[in-house]
N, C-alpha and C positions, 0 to 999 in steps of 0.2 A: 875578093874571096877571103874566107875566112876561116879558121879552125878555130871551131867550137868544140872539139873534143868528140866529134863523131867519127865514128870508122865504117869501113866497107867490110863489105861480106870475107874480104880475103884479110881484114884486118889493117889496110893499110888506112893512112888519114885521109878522110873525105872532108874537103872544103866547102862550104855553104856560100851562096850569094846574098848580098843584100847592100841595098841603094844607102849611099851614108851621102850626110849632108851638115857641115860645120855650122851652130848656134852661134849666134851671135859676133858671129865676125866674118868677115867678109871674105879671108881667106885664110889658109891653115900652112904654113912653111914646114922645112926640113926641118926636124929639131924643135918644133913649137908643140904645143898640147894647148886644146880644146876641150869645150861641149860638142858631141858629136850625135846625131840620130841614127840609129840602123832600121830600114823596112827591110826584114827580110823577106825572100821571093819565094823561101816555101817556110811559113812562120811554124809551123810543125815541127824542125827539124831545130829550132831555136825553143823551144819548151821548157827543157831542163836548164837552160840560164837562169840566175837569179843576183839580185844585187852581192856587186863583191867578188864575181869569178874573174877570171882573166883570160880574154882571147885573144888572137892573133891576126893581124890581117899579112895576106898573102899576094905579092901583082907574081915575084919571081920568086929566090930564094934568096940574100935572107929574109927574115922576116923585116914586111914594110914599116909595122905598125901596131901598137900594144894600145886595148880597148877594157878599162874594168868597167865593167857593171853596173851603174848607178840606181837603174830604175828597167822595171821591166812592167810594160801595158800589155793589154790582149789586143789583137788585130781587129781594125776596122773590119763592117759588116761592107 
């Protein structure tokens, strides 16, 4: 889960989903940094990202996991 800077009707943080999968290595430790892919599961709500922002991922609190930007594609058909 992840905070992309979107909020709910009452204003509070909405988390987005989306399937990540580590590039080229086989696995990703505590404390290590990767290439990383994100499929988000409603890519709509990922729109206004653009290389360079900074997001959060979320399992509890604190936060798990810091994601910049690098590249942003349109969703497969």
């Amino acid at each position: 889960m992840w905070d992309i800077g979107n909020r709910a009707a009452d204003g509070e943080r909405e988390l987005s989903i989306a399937r990540l999968w580590v590039e080229f290595e086989p696995e990703l430790g505590p404390g290590e940094t990767a290439d990383v892919r994100l499929a988000p599961l409603q890519p709509g709500q990922w729109q206004h990202l653009k290389p360079g922002d900074v997001i959060f991922m979320h399992e509890t609190q604190p936060v798990a996991g810091i994601a910049e930007i690098i590249e942003v594609l349109p969703p497969r058909a």
